[in-house]
N, CA, C and O atoms as a GROMACS GRO file, in nm:
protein
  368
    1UNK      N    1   0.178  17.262   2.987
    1UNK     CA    2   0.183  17.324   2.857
    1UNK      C    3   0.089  17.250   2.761
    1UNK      O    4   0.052  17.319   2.666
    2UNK      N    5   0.043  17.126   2.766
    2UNK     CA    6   0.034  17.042   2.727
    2UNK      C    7  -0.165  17.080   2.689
    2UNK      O    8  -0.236  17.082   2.588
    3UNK      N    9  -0.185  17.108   2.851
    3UNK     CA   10  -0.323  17.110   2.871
    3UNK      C   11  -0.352  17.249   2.776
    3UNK      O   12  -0.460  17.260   2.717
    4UNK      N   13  -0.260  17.341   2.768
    4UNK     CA   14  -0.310  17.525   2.738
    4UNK      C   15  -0.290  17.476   2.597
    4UNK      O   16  -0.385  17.534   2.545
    5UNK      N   17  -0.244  17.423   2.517
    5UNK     CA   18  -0.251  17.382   2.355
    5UNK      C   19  -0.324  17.340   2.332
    5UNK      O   20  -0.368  17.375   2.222
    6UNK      N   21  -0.403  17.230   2.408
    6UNK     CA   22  -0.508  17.183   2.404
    6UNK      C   23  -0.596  17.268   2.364
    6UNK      O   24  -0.655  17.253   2.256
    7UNK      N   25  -0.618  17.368   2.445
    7UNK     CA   26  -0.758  17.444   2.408
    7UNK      C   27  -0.704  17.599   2.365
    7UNK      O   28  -0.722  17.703   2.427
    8UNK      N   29  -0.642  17.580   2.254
    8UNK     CA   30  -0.593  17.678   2.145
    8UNK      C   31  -0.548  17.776   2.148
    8UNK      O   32  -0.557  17.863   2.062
    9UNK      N   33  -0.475  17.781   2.274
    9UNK     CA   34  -0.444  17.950   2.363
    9UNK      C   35  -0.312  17.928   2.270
    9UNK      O   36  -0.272  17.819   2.228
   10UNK      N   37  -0.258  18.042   2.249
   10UNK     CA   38  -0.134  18.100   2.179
   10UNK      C   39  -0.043  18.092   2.295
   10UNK      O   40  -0.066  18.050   2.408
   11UNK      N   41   0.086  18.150   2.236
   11UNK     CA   42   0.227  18.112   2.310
   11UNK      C   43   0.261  18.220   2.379
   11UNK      O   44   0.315  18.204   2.488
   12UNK      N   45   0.245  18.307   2.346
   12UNK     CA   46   0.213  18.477   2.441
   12UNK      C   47   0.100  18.418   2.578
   12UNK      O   48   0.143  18.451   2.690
   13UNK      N   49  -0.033  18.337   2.579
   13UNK     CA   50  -0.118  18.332   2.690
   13UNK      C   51  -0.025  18.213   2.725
   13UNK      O   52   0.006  18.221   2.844
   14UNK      N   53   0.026  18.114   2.667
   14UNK     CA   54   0.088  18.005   2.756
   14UNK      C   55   0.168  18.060   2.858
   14UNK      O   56   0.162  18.064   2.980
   15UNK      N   57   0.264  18.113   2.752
   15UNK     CA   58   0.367  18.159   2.848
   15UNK      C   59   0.320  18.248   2.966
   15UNK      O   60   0.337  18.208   3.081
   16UNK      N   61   0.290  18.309   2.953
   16UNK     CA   62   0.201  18.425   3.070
   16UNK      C   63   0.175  18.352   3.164
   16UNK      O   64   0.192  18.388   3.280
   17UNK      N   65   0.117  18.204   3.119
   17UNK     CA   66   0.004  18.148   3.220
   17UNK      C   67   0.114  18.050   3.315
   17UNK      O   68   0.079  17.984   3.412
   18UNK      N   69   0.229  18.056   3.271
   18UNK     CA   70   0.310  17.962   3.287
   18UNK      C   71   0.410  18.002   3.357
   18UNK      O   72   0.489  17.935   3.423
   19UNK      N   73   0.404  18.138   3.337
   19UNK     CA   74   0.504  18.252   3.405
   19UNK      C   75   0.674  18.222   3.309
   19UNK      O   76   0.786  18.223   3.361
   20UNK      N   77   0.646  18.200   3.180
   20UNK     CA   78   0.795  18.202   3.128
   20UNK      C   79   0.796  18.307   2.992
   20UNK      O   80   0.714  18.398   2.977
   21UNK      N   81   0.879  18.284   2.923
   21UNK     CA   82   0.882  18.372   2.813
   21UNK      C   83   0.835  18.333   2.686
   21UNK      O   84   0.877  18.226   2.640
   22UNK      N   85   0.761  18.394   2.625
   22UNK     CA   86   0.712  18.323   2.471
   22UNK      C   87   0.806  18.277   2.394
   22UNK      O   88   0.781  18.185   2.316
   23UNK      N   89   0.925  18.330   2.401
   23UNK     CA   90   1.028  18.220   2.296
   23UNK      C   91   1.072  18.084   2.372
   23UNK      O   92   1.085  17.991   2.292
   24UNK      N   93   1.097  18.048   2.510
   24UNK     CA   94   1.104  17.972   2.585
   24UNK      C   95   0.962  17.872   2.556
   24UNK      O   96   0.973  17.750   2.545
   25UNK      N   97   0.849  17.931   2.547
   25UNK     CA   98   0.763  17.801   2.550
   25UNK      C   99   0.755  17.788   2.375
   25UNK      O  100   0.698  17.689   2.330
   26UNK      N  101   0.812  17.889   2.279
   26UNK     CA  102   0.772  17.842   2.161
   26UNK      C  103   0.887  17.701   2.158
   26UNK      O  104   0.860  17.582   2.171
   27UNK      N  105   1.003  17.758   2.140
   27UNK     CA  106   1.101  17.647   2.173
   27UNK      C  107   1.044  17.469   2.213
   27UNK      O  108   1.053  17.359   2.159
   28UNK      N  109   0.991  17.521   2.329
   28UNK     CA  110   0.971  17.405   2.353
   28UNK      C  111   0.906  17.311   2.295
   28UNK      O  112   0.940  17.193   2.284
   29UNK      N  113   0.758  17.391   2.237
   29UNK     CA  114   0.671  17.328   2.160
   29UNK      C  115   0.726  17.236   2.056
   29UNK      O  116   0.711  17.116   2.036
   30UNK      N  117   0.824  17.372   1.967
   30UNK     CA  118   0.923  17.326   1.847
   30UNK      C  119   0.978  17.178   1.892
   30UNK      O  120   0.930  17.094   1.816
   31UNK      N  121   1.049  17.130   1.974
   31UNK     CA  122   1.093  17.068   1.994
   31UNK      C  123   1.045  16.939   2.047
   31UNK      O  124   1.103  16.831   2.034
   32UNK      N  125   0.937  16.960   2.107
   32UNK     CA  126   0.870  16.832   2.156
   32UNK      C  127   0.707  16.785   2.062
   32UNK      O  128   0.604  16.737   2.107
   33UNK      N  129   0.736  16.816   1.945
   33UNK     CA  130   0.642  16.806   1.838
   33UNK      C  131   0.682  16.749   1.751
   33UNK      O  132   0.742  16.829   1.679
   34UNK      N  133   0.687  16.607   1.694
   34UNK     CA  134   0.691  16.517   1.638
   34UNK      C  135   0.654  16.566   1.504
   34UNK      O  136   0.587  16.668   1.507
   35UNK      N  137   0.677  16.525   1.404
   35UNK     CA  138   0.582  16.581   1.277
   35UNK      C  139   0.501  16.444   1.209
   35UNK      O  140   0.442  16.449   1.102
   36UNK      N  141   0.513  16.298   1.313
   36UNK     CA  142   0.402  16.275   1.271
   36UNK      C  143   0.284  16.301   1.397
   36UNK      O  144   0.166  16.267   1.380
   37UNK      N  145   0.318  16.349   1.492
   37UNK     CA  146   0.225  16.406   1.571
   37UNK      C  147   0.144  16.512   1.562
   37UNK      O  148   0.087  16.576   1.650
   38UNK      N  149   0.143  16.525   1.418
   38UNK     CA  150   0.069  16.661   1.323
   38UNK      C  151   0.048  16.770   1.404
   38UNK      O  152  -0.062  16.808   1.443
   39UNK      N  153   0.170  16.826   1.434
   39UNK     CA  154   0.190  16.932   1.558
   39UNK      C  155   0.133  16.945   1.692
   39UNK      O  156   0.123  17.055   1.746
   40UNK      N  157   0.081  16.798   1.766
   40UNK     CA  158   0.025  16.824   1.867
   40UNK      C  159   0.156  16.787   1.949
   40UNK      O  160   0.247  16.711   1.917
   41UNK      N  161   0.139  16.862   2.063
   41UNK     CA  162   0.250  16.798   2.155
   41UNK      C  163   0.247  16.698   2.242
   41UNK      O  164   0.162  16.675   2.327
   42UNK      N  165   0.343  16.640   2.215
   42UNK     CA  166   0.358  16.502   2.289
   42UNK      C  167   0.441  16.557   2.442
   42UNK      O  168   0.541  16.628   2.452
   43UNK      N  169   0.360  16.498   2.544
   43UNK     CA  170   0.398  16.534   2.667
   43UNK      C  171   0.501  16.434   2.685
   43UNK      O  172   0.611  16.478   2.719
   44UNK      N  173   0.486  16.280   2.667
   44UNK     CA  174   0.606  16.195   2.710
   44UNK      C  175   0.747  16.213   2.620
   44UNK      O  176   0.848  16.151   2.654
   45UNK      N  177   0.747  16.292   2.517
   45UNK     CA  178   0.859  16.352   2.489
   45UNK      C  179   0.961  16.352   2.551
   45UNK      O  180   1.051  16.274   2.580
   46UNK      N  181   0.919  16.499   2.573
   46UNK     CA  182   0.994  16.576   2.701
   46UNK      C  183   1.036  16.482   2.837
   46UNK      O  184   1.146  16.482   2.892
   47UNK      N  185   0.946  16.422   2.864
   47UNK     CA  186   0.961  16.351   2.951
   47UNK      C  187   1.113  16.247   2.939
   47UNK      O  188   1.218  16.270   3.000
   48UNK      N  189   1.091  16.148   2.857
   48UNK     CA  190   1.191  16.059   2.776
   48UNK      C  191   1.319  16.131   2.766
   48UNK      O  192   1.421  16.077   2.811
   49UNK      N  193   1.324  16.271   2.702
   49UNK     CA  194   1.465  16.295   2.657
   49UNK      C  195   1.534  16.344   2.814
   49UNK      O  196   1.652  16.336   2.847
   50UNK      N  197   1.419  16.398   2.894
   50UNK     CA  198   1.495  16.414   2.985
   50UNK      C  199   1.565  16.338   3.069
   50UNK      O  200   1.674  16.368   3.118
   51UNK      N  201   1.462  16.170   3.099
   51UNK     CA  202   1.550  16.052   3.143
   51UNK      C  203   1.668  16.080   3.074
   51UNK      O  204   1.749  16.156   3.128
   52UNK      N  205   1.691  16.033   2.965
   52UNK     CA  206   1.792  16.012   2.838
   52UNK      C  207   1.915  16.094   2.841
   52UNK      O  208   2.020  16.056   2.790
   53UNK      N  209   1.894  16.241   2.920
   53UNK     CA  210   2.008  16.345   2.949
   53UNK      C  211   2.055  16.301   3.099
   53UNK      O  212   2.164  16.267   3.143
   54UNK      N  213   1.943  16.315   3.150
   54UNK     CA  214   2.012  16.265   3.284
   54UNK      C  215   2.112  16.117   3.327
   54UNK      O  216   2.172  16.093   3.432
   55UNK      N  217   2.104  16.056   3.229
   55UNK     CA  218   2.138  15.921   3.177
   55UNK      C  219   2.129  15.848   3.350
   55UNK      O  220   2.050  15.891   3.434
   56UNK      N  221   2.222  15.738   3.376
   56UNK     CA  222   2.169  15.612   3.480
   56UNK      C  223   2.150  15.747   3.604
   56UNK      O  224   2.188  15.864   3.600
   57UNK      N  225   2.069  15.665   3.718
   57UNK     CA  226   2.068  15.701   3.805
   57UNK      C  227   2.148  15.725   3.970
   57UNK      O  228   2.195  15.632   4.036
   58UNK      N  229   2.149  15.832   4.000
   58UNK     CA  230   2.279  15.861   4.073
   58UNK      C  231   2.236  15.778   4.217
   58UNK      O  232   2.125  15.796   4.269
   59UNK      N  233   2.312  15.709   4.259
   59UNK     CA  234   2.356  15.622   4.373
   59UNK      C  235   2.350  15.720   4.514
   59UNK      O  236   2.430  15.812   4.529
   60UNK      N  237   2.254  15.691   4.606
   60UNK     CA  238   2.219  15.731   4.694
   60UNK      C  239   2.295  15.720   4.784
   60UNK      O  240   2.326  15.611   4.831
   61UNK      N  241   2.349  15.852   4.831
   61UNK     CA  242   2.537  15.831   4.934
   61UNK      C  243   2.495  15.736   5.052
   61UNK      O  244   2.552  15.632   5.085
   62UNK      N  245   2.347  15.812   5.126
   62UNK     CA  246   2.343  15.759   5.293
   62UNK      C  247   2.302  15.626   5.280
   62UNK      O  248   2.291  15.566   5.387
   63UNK      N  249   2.267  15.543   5.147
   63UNK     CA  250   2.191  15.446   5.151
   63UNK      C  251   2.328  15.343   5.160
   63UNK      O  252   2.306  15.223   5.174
   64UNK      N  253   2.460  15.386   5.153
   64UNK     CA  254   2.596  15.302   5.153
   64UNK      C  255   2.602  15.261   5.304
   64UNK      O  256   2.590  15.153   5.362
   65UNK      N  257   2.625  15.396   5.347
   65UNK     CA  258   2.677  15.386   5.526
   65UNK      C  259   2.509  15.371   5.624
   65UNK      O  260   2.468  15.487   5.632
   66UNK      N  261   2.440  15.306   5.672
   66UNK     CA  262   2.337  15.368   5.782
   66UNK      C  263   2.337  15.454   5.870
   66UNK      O  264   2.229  15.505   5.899
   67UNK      N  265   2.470  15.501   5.944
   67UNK     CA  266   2.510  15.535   6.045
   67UNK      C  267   2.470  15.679   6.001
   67UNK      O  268   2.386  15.737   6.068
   68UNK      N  269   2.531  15.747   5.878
   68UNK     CA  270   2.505  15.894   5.845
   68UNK      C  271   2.361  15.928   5.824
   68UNK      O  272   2.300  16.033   5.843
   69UNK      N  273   2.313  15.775   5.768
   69UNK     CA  274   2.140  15.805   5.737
   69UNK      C  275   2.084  15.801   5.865
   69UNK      O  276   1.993  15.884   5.876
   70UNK      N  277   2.105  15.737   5.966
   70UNK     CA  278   2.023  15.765   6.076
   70UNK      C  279   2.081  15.905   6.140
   70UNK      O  280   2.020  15.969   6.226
   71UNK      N  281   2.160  15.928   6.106
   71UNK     CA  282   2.211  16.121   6.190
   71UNK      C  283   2.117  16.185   6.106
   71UNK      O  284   2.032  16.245   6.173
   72UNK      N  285   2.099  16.196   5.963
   72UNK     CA  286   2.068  16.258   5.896
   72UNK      C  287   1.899  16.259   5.950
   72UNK      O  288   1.846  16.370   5.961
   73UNK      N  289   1.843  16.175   5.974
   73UNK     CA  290   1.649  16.174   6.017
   73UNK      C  291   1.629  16.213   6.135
   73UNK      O  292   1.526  16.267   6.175
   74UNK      N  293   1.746  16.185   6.212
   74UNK     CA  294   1.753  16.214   6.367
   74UNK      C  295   1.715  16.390   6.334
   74UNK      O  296   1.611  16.444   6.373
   75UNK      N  297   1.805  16.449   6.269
   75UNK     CA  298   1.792  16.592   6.269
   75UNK      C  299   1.711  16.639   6.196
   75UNK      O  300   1.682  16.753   6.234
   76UNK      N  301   1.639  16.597   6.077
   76UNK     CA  302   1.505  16.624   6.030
   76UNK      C  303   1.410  16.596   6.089
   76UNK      O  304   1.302  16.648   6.059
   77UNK      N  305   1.421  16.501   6.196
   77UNK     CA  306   1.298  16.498   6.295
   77UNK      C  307   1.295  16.625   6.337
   77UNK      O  308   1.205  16.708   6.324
   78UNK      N  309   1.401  16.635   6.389
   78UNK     CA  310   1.426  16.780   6.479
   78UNK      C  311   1.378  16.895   6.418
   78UNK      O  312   1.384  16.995   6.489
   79UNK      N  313   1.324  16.913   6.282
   79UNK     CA  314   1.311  17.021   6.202
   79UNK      C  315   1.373  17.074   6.149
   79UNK      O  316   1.333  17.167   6.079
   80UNK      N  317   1.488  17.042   6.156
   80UNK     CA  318   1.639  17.153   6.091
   80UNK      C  319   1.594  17.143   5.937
   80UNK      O  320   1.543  17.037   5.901
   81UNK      N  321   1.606  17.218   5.870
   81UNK     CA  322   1.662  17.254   5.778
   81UNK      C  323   1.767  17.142   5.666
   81UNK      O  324   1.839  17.062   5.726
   82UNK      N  325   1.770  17.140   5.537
   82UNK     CA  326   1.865  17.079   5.508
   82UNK      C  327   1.981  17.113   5.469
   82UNK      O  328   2.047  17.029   5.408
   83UNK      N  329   2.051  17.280   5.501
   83UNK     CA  330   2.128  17.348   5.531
   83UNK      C  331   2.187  17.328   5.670
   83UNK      O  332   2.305  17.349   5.699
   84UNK      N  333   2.125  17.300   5.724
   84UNK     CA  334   2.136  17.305   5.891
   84UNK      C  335   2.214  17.154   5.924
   84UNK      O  336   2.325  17.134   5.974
   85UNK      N  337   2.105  17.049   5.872
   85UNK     CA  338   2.165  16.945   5.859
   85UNK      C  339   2.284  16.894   5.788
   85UNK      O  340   2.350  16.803   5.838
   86UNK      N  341   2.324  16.963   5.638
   86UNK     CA  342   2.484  16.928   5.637
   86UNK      C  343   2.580  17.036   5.699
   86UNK      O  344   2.702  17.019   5.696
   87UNK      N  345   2.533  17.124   5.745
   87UNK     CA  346   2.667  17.173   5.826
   87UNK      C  347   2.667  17.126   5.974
   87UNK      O  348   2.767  17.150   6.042
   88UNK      N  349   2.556  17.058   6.030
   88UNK     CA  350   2.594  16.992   6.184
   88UNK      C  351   2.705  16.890   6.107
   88UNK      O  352   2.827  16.895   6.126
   89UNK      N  353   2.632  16.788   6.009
   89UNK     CA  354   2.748  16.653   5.916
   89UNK      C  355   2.900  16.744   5.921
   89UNK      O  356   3.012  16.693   5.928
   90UNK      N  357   2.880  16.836   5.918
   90UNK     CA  358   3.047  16.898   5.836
   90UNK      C  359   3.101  16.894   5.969
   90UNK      O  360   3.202  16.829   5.999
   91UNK      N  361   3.034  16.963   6.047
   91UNK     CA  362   3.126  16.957   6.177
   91UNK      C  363   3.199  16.854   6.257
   91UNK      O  364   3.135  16.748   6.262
   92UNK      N  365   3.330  16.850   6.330
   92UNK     CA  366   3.361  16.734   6.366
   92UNK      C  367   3.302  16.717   6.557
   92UNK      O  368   3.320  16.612   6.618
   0.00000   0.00000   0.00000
């Protein structure tokens, strides 16, 4: 979004170009535009608040047990799917 403001395209061609809706990218603009950023948009914004929502980072299950993480690569070697792969896990 960042790059199409740049070179003065309106929110009707962003969005288009972006495949979303013009109130969706006006929004966004609105929001990730600082006002001392004299309306340019700041890309690390967006970026930041989204760390900030997502708050700490979620704890990686297979990285507890090895045993499930090595089932788990065994069968992505294999190509499965990662549908495929938690329902072989589900099964007993």
């Amino acid at each position: 979004m960042a790059t199409l403001r740049e070179r003065d395209l309106g929110v009707r061609v962003t969005a288009a170009r972006l495949g979303r809706s013009p109130p969706t990218v006006s929004r966004g603009l609105r929001r990730n535009s600082l006002p001392h950023d004299n309306g340019v948009y700041d890309t690390d914004l967006p970026h930041h608040r989204l760390l900030e929502r997502n708050g700490r980072p979620r704890r990686v299950e297979l990285s507890a047990d090895p045993e499930p993480g090595a089932e788990v690569q065994a069968e992505l070697a294999l190509e499965r799917s990662p549908e495929q792969v938690a329902a072989h896990l589900r099964t007993p």
